[in-house]
C-alpha positions as CSV (number, residue, x, y, z in Angstrom):
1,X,86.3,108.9,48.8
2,X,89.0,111.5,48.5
3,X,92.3,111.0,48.2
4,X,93.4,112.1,51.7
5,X,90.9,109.6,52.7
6,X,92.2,106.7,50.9
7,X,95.7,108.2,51.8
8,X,94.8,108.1,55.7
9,X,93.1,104.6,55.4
10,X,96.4,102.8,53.6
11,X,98.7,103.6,56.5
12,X,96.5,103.1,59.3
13,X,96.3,99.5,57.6
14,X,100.0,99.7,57.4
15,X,100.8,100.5,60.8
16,X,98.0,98.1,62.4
17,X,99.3,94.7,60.4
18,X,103.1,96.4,61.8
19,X,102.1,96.6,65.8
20,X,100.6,93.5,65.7
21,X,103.3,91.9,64.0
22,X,105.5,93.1,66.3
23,X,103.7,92.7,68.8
24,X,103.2,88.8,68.0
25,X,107.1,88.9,67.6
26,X,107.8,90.6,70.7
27,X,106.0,87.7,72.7
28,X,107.5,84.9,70.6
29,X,111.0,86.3,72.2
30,X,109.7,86.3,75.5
31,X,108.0,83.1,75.7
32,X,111.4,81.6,73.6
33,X,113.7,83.1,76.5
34,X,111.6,82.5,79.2
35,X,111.6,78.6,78.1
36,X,114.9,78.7,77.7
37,X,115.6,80.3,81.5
38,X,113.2,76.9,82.2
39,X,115.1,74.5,80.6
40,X,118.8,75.9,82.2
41,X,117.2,76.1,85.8
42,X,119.0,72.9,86.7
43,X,122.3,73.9,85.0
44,X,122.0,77.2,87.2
45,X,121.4,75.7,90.7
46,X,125.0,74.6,91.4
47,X,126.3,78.1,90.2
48,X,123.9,80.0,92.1
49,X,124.6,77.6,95.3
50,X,128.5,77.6,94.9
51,X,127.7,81.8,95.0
52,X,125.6,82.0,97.9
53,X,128.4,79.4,99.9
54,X,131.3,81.4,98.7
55,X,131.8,83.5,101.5
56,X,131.7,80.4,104.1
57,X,133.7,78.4,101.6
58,X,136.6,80.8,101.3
59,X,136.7,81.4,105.5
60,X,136.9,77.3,105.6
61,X,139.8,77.3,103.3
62,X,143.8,76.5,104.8
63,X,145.1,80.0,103.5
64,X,142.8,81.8,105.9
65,X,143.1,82.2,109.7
66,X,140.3,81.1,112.2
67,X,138.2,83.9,113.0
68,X,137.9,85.7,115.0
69,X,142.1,86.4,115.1
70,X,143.7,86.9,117.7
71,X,144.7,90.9,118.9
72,X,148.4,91.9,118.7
73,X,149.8,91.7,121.9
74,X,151.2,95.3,121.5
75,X,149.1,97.1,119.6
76,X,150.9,100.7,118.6
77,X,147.5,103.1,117.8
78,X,149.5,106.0,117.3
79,X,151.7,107.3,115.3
80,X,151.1,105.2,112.7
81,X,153.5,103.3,110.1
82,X,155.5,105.6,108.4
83,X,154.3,108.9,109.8
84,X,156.7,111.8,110.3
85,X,156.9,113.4,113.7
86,X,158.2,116.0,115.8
87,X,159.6,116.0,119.7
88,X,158.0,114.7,121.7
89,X,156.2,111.9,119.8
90,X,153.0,111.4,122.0
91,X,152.6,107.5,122.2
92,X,149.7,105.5,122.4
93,X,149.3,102.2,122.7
94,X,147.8,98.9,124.1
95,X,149.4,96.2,125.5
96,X,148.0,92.9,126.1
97,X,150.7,91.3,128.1
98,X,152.6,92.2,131.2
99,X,156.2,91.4,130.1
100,X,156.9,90.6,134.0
101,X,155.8,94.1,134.9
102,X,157.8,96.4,132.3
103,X,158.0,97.6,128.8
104,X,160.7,99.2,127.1
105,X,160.7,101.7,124.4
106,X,162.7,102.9,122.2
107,X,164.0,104.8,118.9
108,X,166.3,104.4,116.7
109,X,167.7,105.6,113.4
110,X,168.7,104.3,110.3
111,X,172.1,103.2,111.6
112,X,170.7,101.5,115.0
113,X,172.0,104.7,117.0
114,X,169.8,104.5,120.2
115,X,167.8,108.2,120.3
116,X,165.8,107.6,122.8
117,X,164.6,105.1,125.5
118,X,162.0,104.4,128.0
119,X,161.2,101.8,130.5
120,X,157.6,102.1,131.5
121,X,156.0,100.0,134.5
122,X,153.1,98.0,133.6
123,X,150.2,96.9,136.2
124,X,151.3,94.0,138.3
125,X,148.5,91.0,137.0
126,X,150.3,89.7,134.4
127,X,148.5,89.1,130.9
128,X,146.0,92.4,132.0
129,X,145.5,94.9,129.5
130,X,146.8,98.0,129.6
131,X,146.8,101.3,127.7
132,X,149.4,103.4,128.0
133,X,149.9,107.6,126.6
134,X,153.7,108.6,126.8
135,X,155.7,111.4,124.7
136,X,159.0,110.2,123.6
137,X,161.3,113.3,123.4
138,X,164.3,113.1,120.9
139,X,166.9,115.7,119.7
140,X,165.1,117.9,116.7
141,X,167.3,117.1,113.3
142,X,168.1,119.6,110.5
143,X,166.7,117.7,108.0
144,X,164.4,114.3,108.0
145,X,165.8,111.3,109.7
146,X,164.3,107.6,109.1
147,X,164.0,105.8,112.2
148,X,161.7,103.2,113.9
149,X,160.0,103.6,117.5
150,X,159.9,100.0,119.0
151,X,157.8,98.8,121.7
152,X,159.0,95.2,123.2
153,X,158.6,93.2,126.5
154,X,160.3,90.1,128.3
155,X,159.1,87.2,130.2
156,X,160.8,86.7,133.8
157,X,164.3,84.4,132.1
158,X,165.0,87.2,130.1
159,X,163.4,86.1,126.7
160,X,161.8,88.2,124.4
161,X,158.1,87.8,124.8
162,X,156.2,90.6,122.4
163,X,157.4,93.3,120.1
164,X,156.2,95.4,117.6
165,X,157.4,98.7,115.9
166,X,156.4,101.4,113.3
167,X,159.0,102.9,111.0
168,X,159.0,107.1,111.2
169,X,160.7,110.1,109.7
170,X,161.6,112.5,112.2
171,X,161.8,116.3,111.4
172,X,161.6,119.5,113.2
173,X,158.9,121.0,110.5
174,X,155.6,119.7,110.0
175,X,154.4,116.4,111.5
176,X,151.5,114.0,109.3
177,X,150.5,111.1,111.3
178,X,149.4,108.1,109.5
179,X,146.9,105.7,110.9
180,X,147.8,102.7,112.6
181,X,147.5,99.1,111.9
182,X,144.2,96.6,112.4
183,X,145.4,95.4,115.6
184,X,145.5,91.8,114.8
185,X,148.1,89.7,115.0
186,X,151.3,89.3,112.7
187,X,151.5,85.9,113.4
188,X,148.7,83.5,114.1
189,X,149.9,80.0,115.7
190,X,147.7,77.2,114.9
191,X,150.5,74.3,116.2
192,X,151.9,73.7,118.8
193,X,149.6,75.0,121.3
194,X,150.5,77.3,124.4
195,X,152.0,75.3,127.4
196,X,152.3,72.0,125.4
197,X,155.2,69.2,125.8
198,X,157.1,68.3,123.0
199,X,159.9,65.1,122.4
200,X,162.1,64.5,119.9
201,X,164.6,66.9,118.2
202,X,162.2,68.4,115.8
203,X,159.3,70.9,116.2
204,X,156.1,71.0,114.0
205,X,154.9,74.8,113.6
206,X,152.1,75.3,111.7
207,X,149.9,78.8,111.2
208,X,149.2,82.0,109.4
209,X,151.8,84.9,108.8
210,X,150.9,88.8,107.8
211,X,154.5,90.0,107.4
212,X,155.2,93.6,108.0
213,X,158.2,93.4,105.6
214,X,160.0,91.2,102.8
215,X,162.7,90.0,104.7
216,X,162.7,86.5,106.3
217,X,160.3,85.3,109.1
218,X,163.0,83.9,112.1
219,X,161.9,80.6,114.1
220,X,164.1,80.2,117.6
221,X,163.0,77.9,120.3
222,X,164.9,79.5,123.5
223,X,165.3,78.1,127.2
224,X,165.1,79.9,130.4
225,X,169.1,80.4,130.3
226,X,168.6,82.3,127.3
227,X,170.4,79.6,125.0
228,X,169.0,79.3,121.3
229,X,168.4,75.4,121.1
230,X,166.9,75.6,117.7
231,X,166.7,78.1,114.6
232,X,164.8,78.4,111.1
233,X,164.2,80.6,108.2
234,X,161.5,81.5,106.1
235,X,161.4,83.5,103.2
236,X,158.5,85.5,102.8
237,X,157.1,86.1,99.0
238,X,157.3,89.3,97.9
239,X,153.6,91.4,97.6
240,X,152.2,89.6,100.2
241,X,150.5,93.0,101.2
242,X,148.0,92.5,104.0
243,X,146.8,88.9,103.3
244,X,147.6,86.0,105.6
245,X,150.1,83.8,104.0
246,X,149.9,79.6,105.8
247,X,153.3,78.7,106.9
248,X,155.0,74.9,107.6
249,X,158.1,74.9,109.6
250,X,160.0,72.1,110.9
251,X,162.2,73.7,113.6
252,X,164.8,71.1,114.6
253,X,166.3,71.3,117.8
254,X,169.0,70.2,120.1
255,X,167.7,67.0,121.9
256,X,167.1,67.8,125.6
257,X,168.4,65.2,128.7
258,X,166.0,66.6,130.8
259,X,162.4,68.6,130.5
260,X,163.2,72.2,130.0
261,X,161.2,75.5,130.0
262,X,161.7,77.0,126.3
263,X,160.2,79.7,124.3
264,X,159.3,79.9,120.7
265,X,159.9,83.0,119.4
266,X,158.9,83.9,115.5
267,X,160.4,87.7,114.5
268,X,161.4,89.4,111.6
269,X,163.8,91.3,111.2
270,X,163.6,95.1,109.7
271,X,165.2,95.7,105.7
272,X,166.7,98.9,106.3
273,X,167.2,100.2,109.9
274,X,168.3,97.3,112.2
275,X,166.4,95.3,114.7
276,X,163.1,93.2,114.8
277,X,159.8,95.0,113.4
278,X,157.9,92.5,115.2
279,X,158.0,88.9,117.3
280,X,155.4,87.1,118.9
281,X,156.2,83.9,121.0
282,X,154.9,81.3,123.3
283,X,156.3,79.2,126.0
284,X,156.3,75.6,125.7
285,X,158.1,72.5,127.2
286,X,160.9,70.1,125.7
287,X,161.1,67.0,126.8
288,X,163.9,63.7,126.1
């Protein structure tokens, strides 16, 4: 036998005792790990249960709103928050409540100067949607001017019943219109209900709040003579961002001699250009 021979002989005995050690080892792992998956099963079914319920779980928790959520009343689809914008501003919208026939519109600047206004004549079925395309015309500025296009209606006392608003610069160059909002509500009223008579001198308000600012949320129960018989604050935590935050307010009021007609309205007031950036409300009864 030649020395290549006994050469080529040594290593293939090398190699084989090698690849089936190895081999031997390699299924020693496997069947090690695949006894120990075995033996953790059990630990693992909770985990793997809590992660398939998750999603149902975290819709069933306080901090989250019913779904589906309710629509905003007034829904502006164009232009969108903070877009900038040249005369006219073409206005779209949808508006889910009649506001006793009309809607007003209007824009103002930084320092609540009135630039333009608009009453617009809604369908007569109240509560009917409607969508409406306007321009709003205002004088061109030199340079850019912050200001905030409002949309707002009022039940048949008077009382603010919707509003909602975007903030815009205004410039006679080049216009960039943002997107608008979801659509869903700002405010989402879980107690009291709609229509419901209430005693006492306090009211239980209980819900959801999206804020579209951080300055406090405003609670006012008004009657049909427009008096404010009740009034309450919230702060609003700062980054709240687009989640729904659960709110608790006890509004108290002035005790009532007879039933009366009133109106809860929730709005918040705007940080930097005056007026309400949004208010949703409902009508409800006070009783001795």
């Amino acid at each position: 036998m030649t020395l290549m021979s006994l050469f080529i002989k040594f290593f293939s005995s090398f190699w084989f005792s090698v690849y089936n050690n190895g081999r031997d080892f390699i299924k020693m792992r496997i069947k090690e790990t695949t006894q120990s998956l075995l033996n953790n099963i059990p630990r693992c079914i909770p985990v793997i249960l809590i992660l398939m319920l998750l999603p149902a779980l975290t819709a069933a928790l306080p901090w989250q709103p019913p779904e589906p959520i309710q629509p905003a009343s007034l829904h502006i689809l164009t232009p969108g928050p903070n877009s900038t914008v040249t005369s006219p501003i073409i206005i779209k919208a949808d508006l889910h409540c009649g506001g006793y026939g009309l809607a007003r519109i209007e824009l103002v600047d930084l320092h609540g100067k009135l630039l333009s206004r608009q009453v617009l004549r809604l369908g007569s079925r109240l509560g009917m949607p409607s969508y409406v395309t306007l321009p709003i015309y205002f004088d061109m500025p030199h340079d850019e001017v912050k200001a905030r296009l409002t949309i707002y209606v009022n039940d048949k006392f008077g009382r603010p019943l919707s509003l909602t608003s975007v903030n815009l610069t205004l410039t006679s160059k080049d216009s960039a219109i943002n997107p608008p909002r979801d659509g869903k509500s700002a405010f989402v009223i879980s107690t009291p209900q709609e229509g419901s008579t209430h005693t006492g001198d306090t009211l239980q308000v209980k819900g959801w709040m999206r804020p579209y600012a951080n300055s406090v949320v405003i609670f006012e129960l008004i009657t049909e003579t427009g008096g404010i018989i009740g009034s309450r604050q919230l702060a609003v935590p700062e980054n709240s961002g687009e989640v729904y935050i659960p709110f608790e307010v006890e509004l108290p009021y002035i005790f009532v001699t007879s039933t009366r007609n009133v109106r809860l309205v929730i709005r918040q007031m705007g940080e930097n250009i005056p007026g309400n950036v949004v208010l949703i409300s409902q009508q409800l009864w006070a009783a001795p």
